[in-house]
VOPAGU-2260 file (C-alpha; in pm, 1 decimal, decimal comma):
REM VOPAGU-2260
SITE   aa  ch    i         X         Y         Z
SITE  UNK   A    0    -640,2    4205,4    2143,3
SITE  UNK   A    1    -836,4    3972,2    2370,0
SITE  UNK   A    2    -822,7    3616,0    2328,5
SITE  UNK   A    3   -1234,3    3611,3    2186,8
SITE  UNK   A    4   -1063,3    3808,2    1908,1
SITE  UNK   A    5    -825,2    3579,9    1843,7
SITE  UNK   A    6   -1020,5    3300,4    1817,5
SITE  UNK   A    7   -1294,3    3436,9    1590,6
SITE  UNK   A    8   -1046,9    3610,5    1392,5
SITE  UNK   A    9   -1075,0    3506,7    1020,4
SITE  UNK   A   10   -1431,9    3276,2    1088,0
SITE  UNK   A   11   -1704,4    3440,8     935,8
SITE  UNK   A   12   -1978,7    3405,6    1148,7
SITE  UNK   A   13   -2237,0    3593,8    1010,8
SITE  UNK   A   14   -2546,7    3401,4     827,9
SITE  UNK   A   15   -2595,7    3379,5     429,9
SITE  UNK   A   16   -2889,2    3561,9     316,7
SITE  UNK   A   17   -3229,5    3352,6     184,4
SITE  UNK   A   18   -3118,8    3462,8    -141,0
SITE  UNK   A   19   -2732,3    3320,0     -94,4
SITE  UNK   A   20   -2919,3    3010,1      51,3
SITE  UNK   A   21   -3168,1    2975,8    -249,0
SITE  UNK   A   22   -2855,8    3019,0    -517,1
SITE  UNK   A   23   -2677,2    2764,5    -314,7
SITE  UNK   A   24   -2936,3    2471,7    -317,0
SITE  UNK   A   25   -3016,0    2523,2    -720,1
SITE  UNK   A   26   -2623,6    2553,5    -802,7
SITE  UNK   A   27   -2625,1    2233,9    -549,5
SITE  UNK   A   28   -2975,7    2082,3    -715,1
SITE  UNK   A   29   -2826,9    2162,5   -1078,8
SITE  UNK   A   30   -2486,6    1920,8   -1024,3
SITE  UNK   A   31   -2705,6    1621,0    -868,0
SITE  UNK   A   32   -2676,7    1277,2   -1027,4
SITE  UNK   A   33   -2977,7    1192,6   -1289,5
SITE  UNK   A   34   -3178,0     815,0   -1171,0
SITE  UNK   A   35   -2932,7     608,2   -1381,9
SITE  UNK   A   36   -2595,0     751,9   -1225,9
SITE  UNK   A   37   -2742,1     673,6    -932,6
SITE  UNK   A   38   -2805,2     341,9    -975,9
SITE  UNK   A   39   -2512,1     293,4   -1191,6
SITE  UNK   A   40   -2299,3     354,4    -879,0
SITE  UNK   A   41   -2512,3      76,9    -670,2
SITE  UNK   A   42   -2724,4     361,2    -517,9
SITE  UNK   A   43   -3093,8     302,2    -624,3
SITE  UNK   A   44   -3195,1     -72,9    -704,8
SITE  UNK   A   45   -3179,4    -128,8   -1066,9
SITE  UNK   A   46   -3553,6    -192,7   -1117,5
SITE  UNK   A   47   -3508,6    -383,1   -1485,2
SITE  UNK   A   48   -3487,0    -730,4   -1319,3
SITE  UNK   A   49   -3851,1    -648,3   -1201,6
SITE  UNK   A   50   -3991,2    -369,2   -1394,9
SITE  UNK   A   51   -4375,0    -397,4   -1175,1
SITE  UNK   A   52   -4203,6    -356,3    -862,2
SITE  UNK   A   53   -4219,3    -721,7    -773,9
SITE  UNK   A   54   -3970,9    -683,1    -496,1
SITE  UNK   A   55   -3923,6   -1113,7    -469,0
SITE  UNK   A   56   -3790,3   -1131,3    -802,7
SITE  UNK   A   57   -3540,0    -803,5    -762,5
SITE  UNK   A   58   -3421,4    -980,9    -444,2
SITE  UNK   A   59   -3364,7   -1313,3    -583,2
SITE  UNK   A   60   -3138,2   -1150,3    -893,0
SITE  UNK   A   61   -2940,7    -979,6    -645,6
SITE  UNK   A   62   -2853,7   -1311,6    -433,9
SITE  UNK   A   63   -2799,7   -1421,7    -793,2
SITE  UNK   A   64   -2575,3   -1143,7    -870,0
SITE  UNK   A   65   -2378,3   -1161,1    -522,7
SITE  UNK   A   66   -2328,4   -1532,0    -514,9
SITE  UNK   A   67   -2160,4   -1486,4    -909,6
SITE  UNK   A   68   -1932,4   -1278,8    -755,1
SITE  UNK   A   69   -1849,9   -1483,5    -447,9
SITE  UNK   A   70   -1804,1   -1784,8    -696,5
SITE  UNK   A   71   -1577,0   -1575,6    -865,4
SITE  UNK   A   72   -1411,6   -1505,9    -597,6
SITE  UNK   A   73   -1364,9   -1852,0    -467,6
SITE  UNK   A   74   -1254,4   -1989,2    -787,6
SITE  UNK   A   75    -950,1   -1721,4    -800,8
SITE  UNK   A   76    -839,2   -1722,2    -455,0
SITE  UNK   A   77    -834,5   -2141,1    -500,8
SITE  UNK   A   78    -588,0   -2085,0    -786,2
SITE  UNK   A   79    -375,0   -1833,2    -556,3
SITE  UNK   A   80     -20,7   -1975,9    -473,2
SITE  UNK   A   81      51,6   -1996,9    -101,4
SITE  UNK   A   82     294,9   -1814,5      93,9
SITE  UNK   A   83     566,8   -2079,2     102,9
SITE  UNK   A   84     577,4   -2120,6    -303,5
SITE  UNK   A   85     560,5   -1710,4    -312,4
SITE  UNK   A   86     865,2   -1713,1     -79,2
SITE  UNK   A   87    1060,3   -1927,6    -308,3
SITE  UNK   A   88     987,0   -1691,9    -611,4
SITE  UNK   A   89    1118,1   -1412,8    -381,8
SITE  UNK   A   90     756,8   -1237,5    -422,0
SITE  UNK   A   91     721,2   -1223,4     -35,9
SITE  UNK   A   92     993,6   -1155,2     211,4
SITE  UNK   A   93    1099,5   -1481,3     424,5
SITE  UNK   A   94    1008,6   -1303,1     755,7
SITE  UNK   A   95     805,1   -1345,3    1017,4
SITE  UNK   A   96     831,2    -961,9    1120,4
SITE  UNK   A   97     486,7    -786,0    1090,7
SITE  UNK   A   98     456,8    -619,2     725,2
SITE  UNK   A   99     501,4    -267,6     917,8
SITE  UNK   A  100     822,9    -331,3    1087,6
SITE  UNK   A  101    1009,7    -525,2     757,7
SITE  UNK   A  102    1138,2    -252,8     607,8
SITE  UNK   A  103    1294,6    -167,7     898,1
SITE  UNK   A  104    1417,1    -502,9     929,0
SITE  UNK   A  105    1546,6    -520,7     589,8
SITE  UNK   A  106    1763,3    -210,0     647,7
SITE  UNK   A  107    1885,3    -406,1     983,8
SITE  UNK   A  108    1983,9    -655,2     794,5
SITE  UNK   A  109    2179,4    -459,1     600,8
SITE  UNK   A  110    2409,9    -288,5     831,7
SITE  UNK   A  111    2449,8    -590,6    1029,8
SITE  UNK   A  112    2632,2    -739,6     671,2
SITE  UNK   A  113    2775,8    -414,9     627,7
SITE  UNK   A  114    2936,2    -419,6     969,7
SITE  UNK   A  115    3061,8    -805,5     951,5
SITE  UNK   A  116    3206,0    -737,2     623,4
SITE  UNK   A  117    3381,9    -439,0     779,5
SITE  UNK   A  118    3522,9    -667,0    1107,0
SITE  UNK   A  119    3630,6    -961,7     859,8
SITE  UNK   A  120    3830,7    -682,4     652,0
SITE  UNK   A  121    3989,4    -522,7     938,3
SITE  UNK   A  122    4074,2    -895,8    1024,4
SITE  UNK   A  123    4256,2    -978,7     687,1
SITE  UNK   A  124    4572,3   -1085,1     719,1
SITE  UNK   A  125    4849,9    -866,9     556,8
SITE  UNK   A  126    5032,5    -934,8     236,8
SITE  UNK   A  127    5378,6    -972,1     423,9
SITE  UNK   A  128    5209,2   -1215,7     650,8
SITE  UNK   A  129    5091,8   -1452,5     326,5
SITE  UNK   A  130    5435,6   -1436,2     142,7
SITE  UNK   A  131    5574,6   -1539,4     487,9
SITE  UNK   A  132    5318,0   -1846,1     513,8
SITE  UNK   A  133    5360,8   -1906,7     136,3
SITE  UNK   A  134    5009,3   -1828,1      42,1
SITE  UNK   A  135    5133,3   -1566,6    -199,4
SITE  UNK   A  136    5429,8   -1543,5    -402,2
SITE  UNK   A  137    5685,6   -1261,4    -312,4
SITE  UNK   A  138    5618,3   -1073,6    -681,0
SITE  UNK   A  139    5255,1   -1113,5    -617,1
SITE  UNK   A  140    5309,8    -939,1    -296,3
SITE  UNK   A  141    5021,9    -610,1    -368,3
SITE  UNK   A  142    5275,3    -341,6    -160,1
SITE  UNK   A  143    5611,9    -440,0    -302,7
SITE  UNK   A  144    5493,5    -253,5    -619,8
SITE  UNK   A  145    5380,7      58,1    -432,6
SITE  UNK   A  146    5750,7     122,8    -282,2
């Protein structure tokens, strides 16, 4: 096997027929969006505002339309809480990590705790050593029991 093999192998390359071609564009022609689709999904102007084509009045409802929505828009990002009062609900992390890297920082976090807790256990002081400083009593002594 040459390598041209290989790298054709499994791409047709041969053409479709007209007829293929011609089945293909009315299968494709047959599943297009009708007018009000299209202009349901913002694609054609919606020519109601000016039914005669008067293209000034179609213009002026759409900077109508878009300056709604940027009022809108205003109004609820005015009523947004900031970051500080979000922080205090514990709806944000208190971090000044970038959003990628917190999670990562989070689980940090975590085994650093998990490894302090570990040093201050190893650390403990023994039962034998509190009965002798007479921080614990010697029937409350946790080992005595055991032997």
């Amino acid at each position: 096997m040459s390598s041209e093999n290989t790298a054709t192998e499994g791409v047709d390359t041969s053409s479709p027929s007209p007829l293929e071609r011609r089945n293909s564009l009315e299968k494709h022609l047959q599943s297009r969006p009708n007018e009000q689709e299209l202009k349901d999904k913002h694609i054609l102007l919606d020519t109601k505002a000016a039914p005669d084509g008067n293209r000034a009045l179609q213009a002026a409802a759409q900077d109508l339309e878009r300056q709604r929505i940027t009022d809108n828009l205003k109004k609820g990002l005015s009523h947004r809480p900031d970051k500080d009062t979000l922080v205090e609900r514990n709806i944000l992390p208190d971090s000044t990590a970038a959003p990628g890297l917190q999670a990562q920082q989070r689980e940090l976090e975590r085994h650093m705790r998990a490894d302090s807790l570990e040093k201050q256990l190893q650390n403990r002081p023994k039962p034998e050593e509190l009965v002798r400083e007479g921080i614990l009593e010697e029937e409350e002594n946790p080992l005595k029991g055991d032997a």
